[in-house]
C-alpha positions in Angstrom: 0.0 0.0 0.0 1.1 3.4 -0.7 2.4 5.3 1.7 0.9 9.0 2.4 4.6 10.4 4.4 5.9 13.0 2.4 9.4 12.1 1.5 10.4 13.5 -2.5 10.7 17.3 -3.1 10.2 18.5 -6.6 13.2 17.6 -8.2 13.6 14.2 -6.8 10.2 14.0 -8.5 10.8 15.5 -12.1 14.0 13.1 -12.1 11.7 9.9 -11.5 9.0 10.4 -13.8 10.7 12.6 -15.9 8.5 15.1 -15.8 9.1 19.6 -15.7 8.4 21.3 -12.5 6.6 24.1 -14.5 4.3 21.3 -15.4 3.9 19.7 -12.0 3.0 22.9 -10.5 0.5 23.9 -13.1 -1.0 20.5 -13.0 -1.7 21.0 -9.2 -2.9 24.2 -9.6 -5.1 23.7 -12.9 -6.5 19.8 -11.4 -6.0 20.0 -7.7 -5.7 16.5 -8.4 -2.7 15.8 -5.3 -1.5 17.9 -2.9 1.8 18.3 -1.6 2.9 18.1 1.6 4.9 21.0 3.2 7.5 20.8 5.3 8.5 23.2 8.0 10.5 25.3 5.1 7.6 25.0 3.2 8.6 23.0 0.6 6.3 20.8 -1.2 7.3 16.9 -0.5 5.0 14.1 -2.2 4.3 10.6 -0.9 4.4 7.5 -2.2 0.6 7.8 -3.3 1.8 10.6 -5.2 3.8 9.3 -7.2 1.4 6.5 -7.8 -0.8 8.7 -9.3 1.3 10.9 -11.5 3.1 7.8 -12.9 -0.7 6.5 -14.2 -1.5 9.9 -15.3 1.8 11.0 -16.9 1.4 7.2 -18.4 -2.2 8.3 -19.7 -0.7 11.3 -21.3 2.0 9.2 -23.0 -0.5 7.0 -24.5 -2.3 10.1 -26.4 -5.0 11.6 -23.7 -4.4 15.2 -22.7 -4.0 15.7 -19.2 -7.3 17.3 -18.5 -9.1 13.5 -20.0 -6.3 11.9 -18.0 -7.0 13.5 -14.3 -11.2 12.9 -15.8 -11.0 9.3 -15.9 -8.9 9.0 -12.6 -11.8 11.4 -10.9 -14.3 8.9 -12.3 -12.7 5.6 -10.9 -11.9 4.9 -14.4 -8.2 4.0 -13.5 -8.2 0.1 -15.5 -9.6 1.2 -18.3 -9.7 -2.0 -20.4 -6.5 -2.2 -23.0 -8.9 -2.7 -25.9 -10.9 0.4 -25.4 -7.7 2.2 -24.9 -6.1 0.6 -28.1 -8.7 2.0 -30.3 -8.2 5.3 -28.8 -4.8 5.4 -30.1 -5.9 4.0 -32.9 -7.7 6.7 -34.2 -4.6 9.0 -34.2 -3.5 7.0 -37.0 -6.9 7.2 -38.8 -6.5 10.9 -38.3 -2.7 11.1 -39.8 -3.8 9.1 -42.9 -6.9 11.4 -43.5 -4.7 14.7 -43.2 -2.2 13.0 -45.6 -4.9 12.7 -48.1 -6.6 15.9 -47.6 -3.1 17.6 -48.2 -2.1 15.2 -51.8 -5.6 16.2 -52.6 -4.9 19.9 -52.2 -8.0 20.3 -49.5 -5.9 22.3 -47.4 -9.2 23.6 -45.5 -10.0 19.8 -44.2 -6.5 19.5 -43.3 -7.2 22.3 -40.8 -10.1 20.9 -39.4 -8.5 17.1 -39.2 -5.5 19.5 -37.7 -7.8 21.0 -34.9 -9.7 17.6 -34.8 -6.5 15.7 -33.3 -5.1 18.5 -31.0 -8.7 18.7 -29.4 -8.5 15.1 -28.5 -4.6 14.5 -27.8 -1.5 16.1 -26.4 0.6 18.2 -28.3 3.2 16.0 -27.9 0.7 12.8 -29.5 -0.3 15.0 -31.9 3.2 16.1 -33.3 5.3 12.9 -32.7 3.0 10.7 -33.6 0.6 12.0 -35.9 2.2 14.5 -37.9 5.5 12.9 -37.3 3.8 9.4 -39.1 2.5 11.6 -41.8 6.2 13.3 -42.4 7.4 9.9 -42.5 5.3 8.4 -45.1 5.4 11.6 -47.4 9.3 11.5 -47.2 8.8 7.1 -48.2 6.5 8.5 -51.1 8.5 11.2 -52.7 11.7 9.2 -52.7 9.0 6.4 -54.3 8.4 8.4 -57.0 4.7 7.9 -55.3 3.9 11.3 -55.5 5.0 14.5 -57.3 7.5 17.3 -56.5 4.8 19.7 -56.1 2.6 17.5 -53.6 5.9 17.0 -51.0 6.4 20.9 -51.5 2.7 21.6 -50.5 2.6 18.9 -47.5 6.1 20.0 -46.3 5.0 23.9 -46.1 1.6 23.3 -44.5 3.5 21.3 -41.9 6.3 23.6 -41.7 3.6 26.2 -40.9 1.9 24.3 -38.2 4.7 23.2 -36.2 6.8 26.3 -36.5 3.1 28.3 -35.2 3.1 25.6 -32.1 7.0 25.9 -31.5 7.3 29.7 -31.2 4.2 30.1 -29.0 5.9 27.5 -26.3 7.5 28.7 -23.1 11.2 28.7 -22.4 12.6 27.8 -19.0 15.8 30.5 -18.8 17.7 27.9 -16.4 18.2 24.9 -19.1 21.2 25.4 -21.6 20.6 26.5 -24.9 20.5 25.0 -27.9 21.0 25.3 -31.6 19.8 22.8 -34.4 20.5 23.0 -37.7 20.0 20.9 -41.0 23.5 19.0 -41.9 25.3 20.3 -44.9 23.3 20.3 -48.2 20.3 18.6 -46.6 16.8 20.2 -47.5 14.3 18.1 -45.6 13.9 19.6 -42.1 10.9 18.3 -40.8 12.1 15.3 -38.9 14.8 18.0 -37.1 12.0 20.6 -36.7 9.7 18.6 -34.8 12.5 17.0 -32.7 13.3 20.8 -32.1 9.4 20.9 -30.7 9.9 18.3 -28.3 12.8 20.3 -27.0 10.9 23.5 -26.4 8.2 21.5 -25.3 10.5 20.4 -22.3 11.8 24.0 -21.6 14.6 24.4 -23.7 15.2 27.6 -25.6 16.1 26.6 -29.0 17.7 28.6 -32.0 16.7 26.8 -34.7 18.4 27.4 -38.2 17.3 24.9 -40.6 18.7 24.3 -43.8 21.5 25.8 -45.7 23.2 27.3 -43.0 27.0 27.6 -43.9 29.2 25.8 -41.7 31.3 29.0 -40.1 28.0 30.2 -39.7 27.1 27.6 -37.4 29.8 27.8 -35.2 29.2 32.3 -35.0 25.6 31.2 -33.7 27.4 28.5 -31.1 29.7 30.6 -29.8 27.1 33.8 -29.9 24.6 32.5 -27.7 27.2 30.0 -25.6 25.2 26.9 -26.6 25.8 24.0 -24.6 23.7 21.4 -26.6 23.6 20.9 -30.8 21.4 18.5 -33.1 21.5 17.9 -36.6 19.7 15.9 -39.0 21.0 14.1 -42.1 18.2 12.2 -44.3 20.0 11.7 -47.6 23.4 9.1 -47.8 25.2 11.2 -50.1 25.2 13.8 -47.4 26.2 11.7 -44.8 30.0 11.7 -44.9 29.7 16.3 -44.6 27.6 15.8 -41.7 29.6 13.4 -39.7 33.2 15.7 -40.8 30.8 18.2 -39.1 30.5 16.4 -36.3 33.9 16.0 -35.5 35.0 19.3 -36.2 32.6 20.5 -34.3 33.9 18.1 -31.5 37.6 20.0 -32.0 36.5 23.2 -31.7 33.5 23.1 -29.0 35.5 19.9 -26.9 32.5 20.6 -24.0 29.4 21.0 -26.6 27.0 18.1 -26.1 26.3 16.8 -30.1 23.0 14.6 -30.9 22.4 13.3 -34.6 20.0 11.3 -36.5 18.1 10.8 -39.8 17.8 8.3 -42.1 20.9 8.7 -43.9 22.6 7.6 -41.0 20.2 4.4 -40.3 21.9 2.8 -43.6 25.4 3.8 -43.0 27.6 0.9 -42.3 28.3 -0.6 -39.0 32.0 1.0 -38.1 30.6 4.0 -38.6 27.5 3.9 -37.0 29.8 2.6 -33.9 31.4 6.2 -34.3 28.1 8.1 -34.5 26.4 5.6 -32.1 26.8 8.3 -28.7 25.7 10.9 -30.7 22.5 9.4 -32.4 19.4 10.8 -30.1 16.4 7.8 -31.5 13.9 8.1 -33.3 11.0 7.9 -30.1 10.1 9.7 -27.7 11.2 7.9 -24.9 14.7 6.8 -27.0 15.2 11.0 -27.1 14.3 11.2 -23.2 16.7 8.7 -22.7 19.4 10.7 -24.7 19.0 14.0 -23.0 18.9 11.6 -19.2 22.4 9.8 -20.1 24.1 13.5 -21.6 23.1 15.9 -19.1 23.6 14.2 -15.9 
């Protein structure tokens, strides 16, 4: 049984369950859904109990519900919900993907919007970028390279996209005592989706992040680093040709910034061979959520 003694303040707690502090405190003040305990200092400590129940909501929230459904079904006792019920929840997120990707190849930019709002009023932003329009990124890149669909309909699905996430991105929060970060397309690349909306999942967390894009000279990159003292740096490289640029600028990169935290991935790196993936292999973040949560754990301890 769960024990109701205070004993974890605040940070013990957004170490275990990986979870902000901003977020803890507006969930308690939004929900009311626990309440701390406060010592003699007044700081807030949580039980065992607590953490019980943030674990199965934070694990709600994972699974696609936004917090506000999440702390609804726990006030209702709905707290087993049967796995088949919540299977077809998250389901329907892929339904949703697949129906934006053919509004868009069919032009029908309007229903896109509506399918758009449609998701985010039912999920997380987090659900709804990863794994919605991150799916739908991923199966537009698979059908350009295909030849499955035209120049023009990649162009038009890439800006709408572009669009949306960079709206969400810039409206997002930024907590001034995590490092800062810069993310830029490797050299010649020109897809920077997949880097973009790994970018949102950094802001998302706190992390103010100057994101360059694509075609951002190399000398360039390291003005910005040394500009704005970044202590973290992500690229993307989706295209093998490009692959050997981006891992020389890696390394020089490593030279010149010896204390700069690097983290890499794309698809151009998922087919290079196994030496040099060994090389690359502390630098590559994942390609899941909880594989890039993992990443940022092990490199900013």
């Amino acid at each position: 049984m769960a024990s109701n003694e205070g004993k974890y303040n605040i940070k013990a707690i957004s170490t275990m369950l990986g979870i902000q502090p901003g977020t803890l405190r507006a969930w308690e003040r939004r929900y009311q859904i626990i309440e701390p305990i406060r010592n003699s200092a007044g700081h807030r400590l949580y039980s065992d109990e607590h953490v019980a129940i943030l674990r199965w909501l934070i694990d709600k929230v994972n699974k696609g519900f936004t917090i506000g459904q999440a702390v609804g079904l726990f006030e209702k006792g709905n707290i087993g919900m049967p796995q088949q019920e919540s299977s077809e929840y998250q389901d329907y997120s892929i339904q949703l993907s697949d129906e934006i990707l053919q509004a868009l190849l069919s032009f029908e930019e309007t229903k896109a919007h509506q399918l758009l709002n449609q998701a985010f009023s039912m999920f997380s932003i987090d659900k709804v970028t990863i794994d919605i329009l991150g799916t739908l990124l991923v199966k537009v890149g698979y059908m350009w390279e295909n030849n499955e669909i035209s120049t023009a309909h990649e162009h038009f699905v890439t800006s709408f996209l572009r669009t949306k996430i960079g709206n969400i991105f810039h409206g997002l929060p930024v907590d001034g005592f995590l490092p800062k970060v810069v993310a830029v397309c490797g050299p010649n690349e020109t897809h920077e989706l997949g880097l973009l909306i790994f970018t949102l999942f950094l802001r998302r967390k706190g992390f103010e992040v100057i994101y360059l894009g694509a075609g951002i000279p190399n000398a360039d990159v390291e003005m910005v680093l040394r500009e704005v003292n970044a202590k973290l740096f992500f690229t993307s490289c989706t295209i093998s040709a490009n692959a050997r640029a981006a891992m020389e600028l890696i390394e020089h990169l490593k030279e010149v910034f010896p204390h700069l935290i690097i983290g890499t991935g794309g698809y151009a790196f998922d087919e290079l061979e196994d030496e040099k993936q060994e090389v690359l292999e502390p630098h590559l973040v994942g390609k899941t959520k909880t594989e890039w949560e993992n990443w940022l754990r092990n490199n900013l301890k």
